[in-house]
N, C-alpha and C positions, 0 to 999 in steps of 0.2 A: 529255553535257557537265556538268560541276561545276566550280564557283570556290570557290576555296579561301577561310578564314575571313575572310580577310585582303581578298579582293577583287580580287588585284594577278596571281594566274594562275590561268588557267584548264585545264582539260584536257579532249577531247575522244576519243575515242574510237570509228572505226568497226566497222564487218561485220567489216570484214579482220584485224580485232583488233591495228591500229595506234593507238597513242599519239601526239597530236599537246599537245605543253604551249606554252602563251603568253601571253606577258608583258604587260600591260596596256597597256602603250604600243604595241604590236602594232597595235590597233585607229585610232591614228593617222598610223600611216606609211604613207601612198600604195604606197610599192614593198615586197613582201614579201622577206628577206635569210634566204640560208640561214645554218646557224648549221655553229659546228665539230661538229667528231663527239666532240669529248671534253666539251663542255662547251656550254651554253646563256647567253646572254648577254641583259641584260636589255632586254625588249622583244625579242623574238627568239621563233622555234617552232621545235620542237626534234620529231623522230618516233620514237618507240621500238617496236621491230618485238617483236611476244611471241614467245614460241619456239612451235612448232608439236608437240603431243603425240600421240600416237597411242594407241588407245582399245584396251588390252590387255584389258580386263573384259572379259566376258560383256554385249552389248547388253540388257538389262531392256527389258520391254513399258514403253513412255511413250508419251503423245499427242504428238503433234506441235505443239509449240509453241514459238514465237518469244520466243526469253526474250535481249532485247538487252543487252548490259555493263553492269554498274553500279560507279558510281566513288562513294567518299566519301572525307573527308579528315579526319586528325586535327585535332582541337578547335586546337591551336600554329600549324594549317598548316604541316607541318618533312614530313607524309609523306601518303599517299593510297596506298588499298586499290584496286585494281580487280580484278571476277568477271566470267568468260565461260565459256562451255560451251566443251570440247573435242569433245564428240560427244555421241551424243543423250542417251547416261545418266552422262555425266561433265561436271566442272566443277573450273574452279582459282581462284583469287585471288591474288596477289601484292601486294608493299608496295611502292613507290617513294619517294623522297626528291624532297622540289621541286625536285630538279635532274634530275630524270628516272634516277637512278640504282636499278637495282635493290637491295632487300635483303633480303627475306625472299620467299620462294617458297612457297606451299603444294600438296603431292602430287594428286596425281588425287584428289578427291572425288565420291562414291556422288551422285549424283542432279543430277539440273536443277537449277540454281541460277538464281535470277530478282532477287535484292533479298540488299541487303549496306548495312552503316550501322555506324558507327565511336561505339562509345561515347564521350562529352564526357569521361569522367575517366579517358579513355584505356587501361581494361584489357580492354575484349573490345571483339571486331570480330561482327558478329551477319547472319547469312548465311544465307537459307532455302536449303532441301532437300528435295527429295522422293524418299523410299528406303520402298518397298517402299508404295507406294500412298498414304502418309502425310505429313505435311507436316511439318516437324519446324525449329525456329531453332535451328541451332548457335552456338557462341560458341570464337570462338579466338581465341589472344593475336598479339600482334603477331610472333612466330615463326611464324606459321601451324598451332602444334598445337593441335588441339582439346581444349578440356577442359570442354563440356557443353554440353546442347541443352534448348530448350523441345520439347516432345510441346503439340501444336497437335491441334484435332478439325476439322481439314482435312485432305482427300483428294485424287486425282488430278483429281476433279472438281469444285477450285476453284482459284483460283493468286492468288499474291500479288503485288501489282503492287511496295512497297516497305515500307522499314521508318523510322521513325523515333524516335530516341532524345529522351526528355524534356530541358533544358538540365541540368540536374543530375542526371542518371543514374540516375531511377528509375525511368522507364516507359520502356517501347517498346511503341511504338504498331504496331501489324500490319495495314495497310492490302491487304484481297481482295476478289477476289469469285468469281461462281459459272461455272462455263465451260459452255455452254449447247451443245447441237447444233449450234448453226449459228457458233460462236466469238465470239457477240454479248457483249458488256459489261452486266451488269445488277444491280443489287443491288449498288454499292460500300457494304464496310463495315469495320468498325475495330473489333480487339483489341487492348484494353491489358493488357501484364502486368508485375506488379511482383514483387520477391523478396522471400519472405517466410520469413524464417530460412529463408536457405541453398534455398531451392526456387520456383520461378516459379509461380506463382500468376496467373490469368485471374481478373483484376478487371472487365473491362467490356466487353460487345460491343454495340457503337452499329452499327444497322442503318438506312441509308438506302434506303428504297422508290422514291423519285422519282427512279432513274436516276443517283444516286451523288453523286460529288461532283469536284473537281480541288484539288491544291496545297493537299495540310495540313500544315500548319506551327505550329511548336511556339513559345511565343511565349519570346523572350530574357529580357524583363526579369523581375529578381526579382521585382520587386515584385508581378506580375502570377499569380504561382504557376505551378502546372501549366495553363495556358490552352492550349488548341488553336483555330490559325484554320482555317477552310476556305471552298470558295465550293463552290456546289451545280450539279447542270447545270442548276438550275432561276434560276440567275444569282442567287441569295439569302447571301448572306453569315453564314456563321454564328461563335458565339464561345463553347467549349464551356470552363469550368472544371472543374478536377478538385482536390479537398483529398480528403488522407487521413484518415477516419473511425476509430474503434473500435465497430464496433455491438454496443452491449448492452444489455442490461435495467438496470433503476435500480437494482436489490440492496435496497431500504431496505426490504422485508419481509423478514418469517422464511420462507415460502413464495418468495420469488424466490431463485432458484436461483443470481442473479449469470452470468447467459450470456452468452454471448460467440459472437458470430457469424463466421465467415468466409471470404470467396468464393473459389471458384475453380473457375471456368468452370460446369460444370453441376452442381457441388456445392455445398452448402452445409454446412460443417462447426460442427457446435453444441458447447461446452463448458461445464460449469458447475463457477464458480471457487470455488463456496461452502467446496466440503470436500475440494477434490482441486485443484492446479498443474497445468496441462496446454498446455505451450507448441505452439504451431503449426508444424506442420499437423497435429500430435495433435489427437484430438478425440474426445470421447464418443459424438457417435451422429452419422452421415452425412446429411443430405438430398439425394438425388439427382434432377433435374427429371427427367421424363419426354422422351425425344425423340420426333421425328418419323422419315421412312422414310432411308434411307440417301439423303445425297445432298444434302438440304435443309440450310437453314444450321442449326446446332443452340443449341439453348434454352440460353440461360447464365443465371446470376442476374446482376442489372446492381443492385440496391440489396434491402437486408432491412434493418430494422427494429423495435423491441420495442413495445409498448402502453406508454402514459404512467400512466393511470389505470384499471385492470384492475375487474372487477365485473361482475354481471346485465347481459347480454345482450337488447335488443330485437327484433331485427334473428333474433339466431341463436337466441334461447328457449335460452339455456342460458350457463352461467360462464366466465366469461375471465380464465385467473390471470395470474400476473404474468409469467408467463414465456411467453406471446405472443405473437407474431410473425409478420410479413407479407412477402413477399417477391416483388419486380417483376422478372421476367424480361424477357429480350429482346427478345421479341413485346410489351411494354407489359402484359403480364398480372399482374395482383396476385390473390395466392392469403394468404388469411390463415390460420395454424398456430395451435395451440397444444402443448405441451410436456409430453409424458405421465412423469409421475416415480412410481416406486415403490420400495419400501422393500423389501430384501434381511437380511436375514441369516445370513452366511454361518461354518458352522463352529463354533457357540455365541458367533460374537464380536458387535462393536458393530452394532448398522443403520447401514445405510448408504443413501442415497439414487440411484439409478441411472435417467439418461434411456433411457426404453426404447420410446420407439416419438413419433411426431410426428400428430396428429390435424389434417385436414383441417376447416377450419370454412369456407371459403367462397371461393370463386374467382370473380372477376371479368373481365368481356370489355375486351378492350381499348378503350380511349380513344378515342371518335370524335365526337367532336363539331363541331358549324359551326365555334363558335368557335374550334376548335384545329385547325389544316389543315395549319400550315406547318410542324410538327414533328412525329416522334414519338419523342421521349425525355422521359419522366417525370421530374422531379427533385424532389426537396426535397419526400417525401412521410412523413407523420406520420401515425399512429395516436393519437391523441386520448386516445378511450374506447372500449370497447365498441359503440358506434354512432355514432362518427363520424369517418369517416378524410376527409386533406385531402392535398392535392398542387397542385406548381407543373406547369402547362406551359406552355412559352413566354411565361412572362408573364404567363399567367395561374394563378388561384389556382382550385380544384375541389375541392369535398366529395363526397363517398360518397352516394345518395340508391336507400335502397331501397321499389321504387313496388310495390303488391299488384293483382293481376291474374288471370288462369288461373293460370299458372305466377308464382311469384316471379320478378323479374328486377332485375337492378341498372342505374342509369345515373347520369349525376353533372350536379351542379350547379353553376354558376358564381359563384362568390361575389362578382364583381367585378361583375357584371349585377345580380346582386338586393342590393348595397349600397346605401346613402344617397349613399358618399360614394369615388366611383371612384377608382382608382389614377392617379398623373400618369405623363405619358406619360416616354417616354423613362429609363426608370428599371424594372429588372428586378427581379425575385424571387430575392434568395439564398439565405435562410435561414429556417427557419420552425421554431416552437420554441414547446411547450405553456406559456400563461401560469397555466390550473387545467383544471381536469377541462371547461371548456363553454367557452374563450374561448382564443387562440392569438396569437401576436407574428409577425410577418411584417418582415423585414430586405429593406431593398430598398441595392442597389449602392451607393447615395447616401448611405449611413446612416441614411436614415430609418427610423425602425421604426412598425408599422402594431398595432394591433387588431382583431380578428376577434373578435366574440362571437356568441352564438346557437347554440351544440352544444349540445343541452340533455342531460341524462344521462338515460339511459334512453328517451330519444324518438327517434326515426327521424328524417332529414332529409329535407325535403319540396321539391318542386321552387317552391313555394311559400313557403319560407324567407323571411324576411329578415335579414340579416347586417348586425350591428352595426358600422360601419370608423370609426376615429380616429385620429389621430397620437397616439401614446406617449411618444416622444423621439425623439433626434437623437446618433447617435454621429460622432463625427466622420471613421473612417472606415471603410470596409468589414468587415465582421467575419464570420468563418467559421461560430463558433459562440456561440450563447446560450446562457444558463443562468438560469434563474428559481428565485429563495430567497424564499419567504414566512414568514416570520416577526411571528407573532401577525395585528397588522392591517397589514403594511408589507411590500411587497415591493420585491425590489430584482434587479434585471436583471445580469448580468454579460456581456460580450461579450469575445471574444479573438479578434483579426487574430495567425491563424497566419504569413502572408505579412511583416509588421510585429512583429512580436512584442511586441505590444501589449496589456493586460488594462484593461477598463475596466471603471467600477463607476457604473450612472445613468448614462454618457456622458461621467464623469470619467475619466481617464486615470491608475492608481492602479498602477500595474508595467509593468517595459518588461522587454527581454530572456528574457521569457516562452519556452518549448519547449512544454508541454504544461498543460491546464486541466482538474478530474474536481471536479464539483459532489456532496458526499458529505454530505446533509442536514444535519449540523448546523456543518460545516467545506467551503470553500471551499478546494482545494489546489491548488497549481502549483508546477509546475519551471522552474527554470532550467537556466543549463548545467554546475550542479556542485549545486544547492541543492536540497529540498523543504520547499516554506514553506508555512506553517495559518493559517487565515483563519478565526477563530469568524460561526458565523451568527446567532447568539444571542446577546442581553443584551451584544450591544456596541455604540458608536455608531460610524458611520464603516467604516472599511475600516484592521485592525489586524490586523499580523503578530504572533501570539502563540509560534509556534515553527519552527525550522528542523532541518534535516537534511542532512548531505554525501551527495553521490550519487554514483554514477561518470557520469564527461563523457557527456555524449547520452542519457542514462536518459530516458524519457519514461511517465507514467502511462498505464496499460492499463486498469487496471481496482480499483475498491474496495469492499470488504465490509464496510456495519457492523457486522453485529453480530460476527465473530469478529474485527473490526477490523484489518483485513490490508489492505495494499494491493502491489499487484503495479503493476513495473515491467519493459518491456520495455527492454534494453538494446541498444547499437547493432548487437552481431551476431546480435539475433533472439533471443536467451535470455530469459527471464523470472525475477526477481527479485522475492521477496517478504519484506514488514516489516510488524512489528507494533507502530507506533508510542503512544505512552502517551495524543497528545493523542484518537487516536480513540478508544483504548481508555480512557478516564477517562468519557467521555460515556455509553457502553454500563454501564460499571461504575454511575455514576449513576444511571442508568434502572433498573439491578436492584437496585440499595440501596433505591430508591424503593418499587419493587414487592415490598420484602422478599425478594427471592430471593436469601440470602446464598451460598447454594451453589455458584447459577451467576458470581457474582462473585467469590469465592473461587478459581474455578478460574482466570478470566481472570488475578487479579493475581497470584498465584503462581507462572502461566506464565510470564506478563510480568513478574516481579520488582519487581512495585506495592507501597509499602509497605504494609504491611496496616493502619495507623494508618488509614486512611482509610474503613475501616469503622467505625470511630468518628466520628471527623471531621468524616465528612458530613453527619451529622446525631446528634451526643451525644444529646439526647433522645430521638430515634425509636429509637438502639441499646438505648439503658437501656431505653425502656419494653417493647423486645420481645426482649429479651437471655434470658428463657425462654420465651417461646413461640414465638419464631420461630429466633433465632439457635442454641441449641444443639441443636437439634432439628434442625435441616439439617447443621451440622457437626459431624457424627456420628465423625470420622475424629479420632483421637487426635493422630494426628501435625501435623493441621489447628490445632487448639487450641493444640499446645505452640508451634508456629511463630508463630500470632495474638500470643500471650501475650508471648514474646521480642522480637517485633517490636515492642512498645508504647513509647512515648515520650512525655516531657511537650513534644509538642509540638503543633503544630496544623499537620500536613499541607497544610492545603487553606487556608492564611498562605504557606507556604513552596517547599514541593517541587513543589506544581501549581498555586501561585496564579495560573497563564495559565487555567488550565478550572474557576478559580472568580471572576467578575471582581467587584470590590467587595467581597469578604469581606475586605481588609485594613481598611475604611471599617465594613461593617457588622458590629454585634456580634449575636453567636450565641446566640438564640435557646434559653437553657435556665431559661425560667419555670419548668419544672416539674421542672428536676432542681439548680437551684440549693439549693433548702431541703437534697438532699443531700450537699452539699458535694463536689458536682462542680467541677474549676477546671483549667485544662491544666496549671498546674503540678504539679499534684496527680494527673494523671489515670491515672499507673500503680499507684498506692495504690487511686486510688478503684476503678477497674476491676476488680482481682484481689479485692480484697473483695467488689466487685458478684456476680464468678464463683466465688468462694467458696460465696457465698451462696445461690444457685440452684444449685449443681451437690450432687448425693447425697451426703447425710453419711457414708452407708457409705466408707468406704477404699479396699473395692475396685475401686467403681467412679470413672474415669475419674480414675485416682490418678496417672498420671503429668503430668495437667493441673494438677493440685491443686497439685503439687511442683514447678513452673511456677512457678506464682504465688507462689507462699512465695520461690522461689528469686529473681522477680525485685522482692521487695518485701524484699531483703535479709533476709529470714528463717529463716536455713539450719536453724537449731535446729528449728523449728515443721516442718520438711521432714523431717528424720532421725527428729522424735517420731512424725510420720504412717508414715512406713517401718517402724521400732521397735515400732509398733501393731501391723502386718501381721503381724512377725514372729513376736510374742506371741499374738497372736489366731489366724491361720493355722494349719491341722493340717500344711501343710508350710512350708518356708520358699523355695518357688521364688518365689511373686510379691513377695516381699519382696526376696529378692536381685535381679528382676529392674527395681522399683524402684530401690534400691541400684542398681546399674550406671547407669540412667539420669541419678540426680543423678551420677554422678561424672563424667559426659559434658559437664554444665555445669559441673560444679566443680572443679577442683585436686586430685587427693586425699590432695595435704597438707595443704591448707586444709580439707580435710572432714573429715581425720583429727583436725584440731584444734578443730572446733567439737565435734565428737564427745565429746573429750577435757573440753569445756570445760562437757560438760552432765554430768560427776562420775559417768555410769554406764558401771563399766568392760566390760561384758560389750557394750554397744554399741560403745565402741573397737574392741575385737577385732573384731567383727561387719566394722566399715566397714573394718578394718585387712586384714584377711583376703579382701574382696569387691575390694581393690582392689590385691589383689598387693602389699602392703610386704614388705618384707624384716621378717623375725621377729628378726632381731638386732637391728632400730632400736628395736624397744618393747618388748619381750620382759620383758627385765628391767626395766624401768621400771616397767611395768605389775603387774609381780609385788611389787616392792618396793612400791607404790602400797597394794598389798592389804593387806599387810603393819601400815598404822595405821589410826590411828583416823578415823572419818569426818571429823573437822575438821584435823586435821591434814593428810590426804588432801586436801582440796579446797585446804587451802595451800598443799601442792606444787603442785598442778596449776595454781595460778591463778599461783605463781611461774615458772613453765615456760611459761606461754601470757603472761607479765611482764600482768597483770591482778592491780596489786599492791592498787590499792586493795581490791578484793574480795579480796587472802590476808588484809590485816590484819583483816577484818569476820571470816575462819573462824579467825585465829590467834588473834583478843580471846576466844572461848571456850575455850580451849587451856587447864589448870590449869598456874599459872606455875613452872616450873623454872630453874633458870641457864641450860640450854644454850637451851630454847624465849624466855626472856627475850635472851639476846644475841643469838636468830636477830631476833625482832622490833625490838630498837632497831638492829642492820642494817637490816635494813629501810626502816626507817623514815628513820633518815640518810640512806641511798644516795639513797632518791628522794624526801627533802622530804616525806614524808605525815606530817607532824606533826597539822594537822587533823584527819585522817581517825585517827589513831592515838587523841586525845583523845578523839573521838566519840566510836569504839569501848570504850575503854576506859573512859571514864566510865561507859555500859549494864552492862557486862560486871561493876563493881564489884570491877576490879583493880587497886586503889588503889597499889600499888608501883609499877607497870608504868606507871599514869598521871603516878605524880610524876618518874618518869622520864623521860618524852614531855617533859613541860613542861619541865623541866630542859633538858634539848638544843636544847627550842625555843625557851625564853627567850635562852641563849646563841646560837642560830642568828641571832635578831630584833636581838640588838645587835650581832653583827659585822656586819650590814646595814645599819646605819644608825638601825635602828627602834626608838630608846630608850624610848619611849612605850610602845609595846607591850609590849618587853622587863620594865620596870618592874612592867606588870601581871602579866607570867606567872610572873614572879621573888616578887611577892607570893604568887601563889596556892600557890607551892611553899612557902612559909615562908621565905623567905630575905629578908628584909626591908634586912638592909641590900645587897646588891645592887640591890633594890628604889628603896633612895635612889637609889643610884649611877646606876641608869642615870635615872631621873626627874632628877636634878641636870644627865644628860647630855642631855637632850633639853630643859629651861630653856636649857643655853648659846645 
């Protein structure tokens, strides 16, 4: 029997593989009424006869088993699957419409079929099978073709009583058990699998001992998550939640690997994100539990987990890196790992890191205590440190406690017995989350949140303990996941209702619309449903979004690396996704400016297209005062230097471009006591700099010359660039590094603009030089340059400064010229055309070319009074001797 979503029909189904469907109001009419044969009327039962198949296979060895019809109904209630066996090793299912009409049929199917359930978002119908001894959940669409199956590690001798789909379509829950000699019921239990990129994955097998359970049921309401109800035969009500995890290691050493855990059935697949993307169910190195004899239910992993605070070992006499981990099977067994990494390399190339084997550090018997009878599923279990791991069960909270004896043996401790200050009743264990290396935060349903202290580091836990319990706070509501940020002397707790999408900060409620939360030490990140927004944990007050980022819709954080500063997102069809955002990578780049390692920061911002100003920036003083002992000495790479040098600007970076990951540096000034006397100043700072690098780099030429030529080039110097080139050539026994010089300045420069400052430093054999390394046509200079030869040196430098219109320096080389007519009318041209009267008198007053000056004056006196400027005029008309003009224009400037 099943009723449809709706409530209003029911369907019924017996032996005889008749359909009987009925209309709610059914159940209140005294007289039962047949209905037509075409058509079902409301309140009416209506019988639909199956067709009768005949079993052409090959009969397959099967047990004899009573496997009765099972009906489910799509999520609209508009249709409904029913499965029945046709004969012992065949089975069909069909679809109907709530008017009893058929419309899709599926063929003879390979194997017993016992259990069928209709996905809620309606695209697979999910039907077991057992072919060829194996158990196997296929999934077909509402056409009845099949197009995949789960592989189950179930055999002929277990059977699945049913299946059930999560309310949103991501679990199915796999309700068996074990089929014993005598066809007794014993041992009901539950597989849930979920898809993970594209492949079913065995997340959880909850194993009930006390004779099983009845009627589990997946709970509707959103709010409530993945909950599962059930009642037990032991008449005990249970309420089981399930949230989706990422288990990983914290990443925040150089030694953590950034691993990534994850389950599937009796595997455990390990990855490490640090230096290599490896989307699932890829994975670097397998864990596989060990089973038992054929037959027996088999070992799955039900939760694994990483070490909080890794270090010296008490307990095990020996180191626990960061990349640690412990992992609770099925049987309640917790086996603690640790993660063997060695170093490769391969083919004369880079090392490389490679997980190659998983080390056994200690395996524990399962859970028995008085106090814990009524369950056996472990939850909400945490590695601490080194010697002290903690678990929920049932409501109760249990530490690790290893006692010495003949043999070592493990047992555990009850935290809630040997506190001051007991937990209140009615109110469960959700979430439990390291507050430091000796003390833990415990989340109960209610919001409350607890303190646990007493793990001391390095000491054993005693059954003798006492555990320090206090209320913390109060969130207001239920939260999946904690996150603990200490910063200096202050910490601050963060909580996220996955179910809610809710982020709070202390209990405030500081983001809504939340998808995903990755605590990445010195930044706090989350996504929305398009966003990725940065939360500084440092040197801010408050809870302050300092950067965002567009995502694609559903992206949700996987995992983050600081130091190659990466964070990888899975997207919604299982793909992963990774970025190299500036606000993590600025932090990193900090920490190695700090530690002088310009190398390793160099590489970061280069990749990442960081301005490189920022190696000044960050600290002007600490650059200057180790700018030769530290800084050039690491970047050793030419091509590093000329990039440094281009990149520089009078600005201040860390004002501007990144003032989110400098906070207050727009308020506080910077710190340069001790390079102020050098007249260091931002405006100034690409003068000051290039002279800095000047200055410490080898006076030789040839060494690191194309940096030199850099700095001249970008402190506007082209002259002082071509004369360091010009050196090489002259000096050098060949002229390769000299042209190869030459080629690089004309890669920043113009080489018509080269070819003219060239021209304008008067030596012509260097023209040529730069003329020739830069491919000009020999018609453009040719003759110019020939004719040039042709005078005298001042004369020559007066063409050339006429030619490059740098008139005021022709009339300084033309005033030494001995005066002729024609050299006389080139110069008072001159001088007309463009007003260099001043400059013509200078010159010519030194020069003691008295003709030539009374001539200046003359043009400029008459220049000064068609202007207006009698006054003037009158004087310069004096000095020429013309005295009465002199009146004239002085009478003109009384008017």
């Amino acid at each position: 029997m099943q009723w449809n979503p709706d409530q209003d029909v029911v369907v019924f189904i017996d032996m005889l593989k008749e359909i009987t469907m009925m209309g709610k109001d059914m159940f209140n009419d005294e007289k039962k009424t047949k209905v037509h044969k075409k058509q079902a009327s409301k309140g009416s039962r209506k019988k639909i006869k199956t067709s009768k198949e005949k079993d052409d296979l090959s009969v397959k060895k099967h047990s004899k088993r009573r496997l009765p019809p099972c009906i489910s109904w799509q999520t609209d209630g508009q249709f409904f699957a029913v499965t029945y066996a046709v004969s012992v090793s065949q089975s069909v299912f069909k679809i109907y419409n709530r008017k009893g009409e058929l419309q899709h049929s599926s063929e003879c199917l390979e194997g017993p079929s016992s259990a069928l359930a209709w996905q809620p978002a309606g695209q697979w119908i999910a039907m077991s099978q057992l072919i060829e001894e194996k158990f196997v959940i296929a999934m077909f669409d509402k056409g009845g073709f099949r197009r995949q199956e789960i592989k189950t590690p179930l055999t002929s001798l277990h059977e699945i009583l049913s299946l059930h789909w999560s309310p949103d379509s991501e679990v199915l829950a796999v309700v068996w058990y074990t089929v014993y000699m005598r066809n007794e019921i014993r041992d009901v239990n539950i597989f849930l699998y979920v898809m993970d990129n594209s492949q079913w994955c065995l997340k959880q097998c909850l194993l009930w001992s006390s004779g099983g359970f009845f009627y589990p049921q997946w709970d509707k309401k959103k709010s409530a998550g993945k909950t599962l109800h059930l009642l037990t035969n032991t008449l005990c009500y249970e309420r089981i939640r399930f949230d989706f995890r990422v288990d990983r290691s914290l990443g925040h050493r150089e030694d953590d690997e950034a691993m990534i855990a994850v389950i599937d059935g009796t595997k455990l697949r390990l990855s490490s994100y640090r230096r290599s993307i490896i989307p699932p169910p890829m994975c670097n190195y397998t864990l596989t539990l060990p089973q038992g004899p054929q037959g027996e239910v088999p070992t799955c992993v039900n939760a694994v987990g990483f070490i909080r605070y890794p270090g010296k070992s008490v307990s095990l006499k020996e180191d626990v890196s960061a990349n640690a981990f412990f992992v609770v099977d099925s049987y309640n067994v917790i086996t603690f790992y640790d993660l063997k990494v060695t170093k490769q390399c391969k083919d004369s190339g880079p090392m490389r890191t490679v997980s190659s084997a998983v080390n056994t550090l200690l395996r524990l018997s399962p859970l028995r205590d008085p106090f814990c009878q009524t369950s056996d599923s472990l939850l909400n279990c945490l590695w601490i440190n080194p010697d002290n791991f903690v678990l929920s069960c049932n409501n109760y909270l249990v530490a690790l406690c290893s006692k010495e004896g003949p043999e070592d043996y493990q047992d555990y401790v009850s935290i809630e017995k040997n506190s001051k200050e007991p937990f209140v009743d009615n109110e469960t264990i959700g979430s439990v989350e390291a507050l430091g290396p000796d003390k833990v935060l415990i989340e109960l349903t209610s919001g409350r949140i607890m303190e646990v202290g007493n793990f001391i580091v390095g000491k054993r836990c005693t059954p003798y303990n006492k555990f320090s319990t206090k209320l913390y706070g109060t969130i207001p509501e239920f939260c999946e996941q904690l996150f603990v940020s200490k910063q200096q002397a202050t910490t601050h707790v963060y909580a996220f209702s996955e179910s809610h999408r809710n982020l709070y900060h202390n209990g405030s409620l500081v983001a809504s619309d939340v998808t995903s939360v990755f605590h990445a030490k010195t930044y706090l990140l989350f996504t929305t449903r398009t966003e990725l927004k940065f939360v500084p944990l440092q040197d801010r007050p408050g809870f302050t979004i300092i950067g965002e980022r567009p995502l694609e819709v559903g992206s949700r954080l996987f995992t983050v690396i600081p130091k190659p500063s990466r964070i990888v997102f899975q997207r919604l069809r299982g793909d992963l996704e990774a970025i190299n955002p500036h606000n993590l990578s600025l932090s990193f780049i900090a920490k190695r400016l700090e530690a002088l390692e310009y190398q390793e920061a160099f590489k970061i911002m280069r990749k990442e297209r960081i301005n490189l100003n920022l190696l000044v920036d960050d600290d002007p003083e600490r650059f200057l005062a180790h700018l030769r002992s530290h800084f050039l000495p690491q970047i050793t790479n030419v091509s590093w230097l000329n990039l440094f040098i281009t990149d520089l600007a009078n600005e201040d970076v860390c004002r501007t471009l990144y003032e989110s990951n400098y906070p207050g540096w727009q308020l506080a000034p910077v710190n340069l006591a001790s390079v102020s006397s050098g007249g260091y100043a931002v405006e100034g700072k690409i003068q000051f700099i290039c002279d800095r690098l000047l200055d410490v780099m080898d006076s030789n030429p040839t060494i690191l010359t194309q940096p030199k030529i850099t700095c001249h080039v970008k402190q506007g110097q082209l002259e002082k660039a071509l004369s360091l080139i010009w050196a090489l050539k002259r000096d050098q026994p060949t002229p390769e590094l000299a042209e190869q010089a030459l080629r690089y300045l004309l890669s920043l420069i113009e080489p018509n603009v080269l070819y003219d400052v060239a021209l304008g430093m008067y030596d012509l054999d260097l023209v040529r030089f730069v003329a020739d390394i830069s491919k000009k046509n020999s018609k453009e200079y040719l003759s110019f340059l020939n004719a040039l030869k042709r005078q005298n040196e001042h004369y020559r430098k007066f063409r050339i400064d006429c030619h490059l219109k740098r008139y005021n320096r022709a009339v300084a080389h033309i005033s030494h010229i001995k005066t002729t007519k024609e050299r006389s009318r080139e110069v008072m041209e001159l001088i007309f055309n463009h007003g260099l009267y001043t400059v013509g008198i200078e010159h010519f007053r030194t020069s003691g070319n008295e003709e030539n000056l009374r001539k200046i004056c003359e043009q400029y006196a008459g220049h000064l009074r068609t202007t207006g400027k009698h006054a003037e005029a009158s004087l310069m008309y004096e000095r020429t001797g013309d005295i009465q003009q002199a009146i004239s224009s002085a009478c003109h400037a009384l008017d």
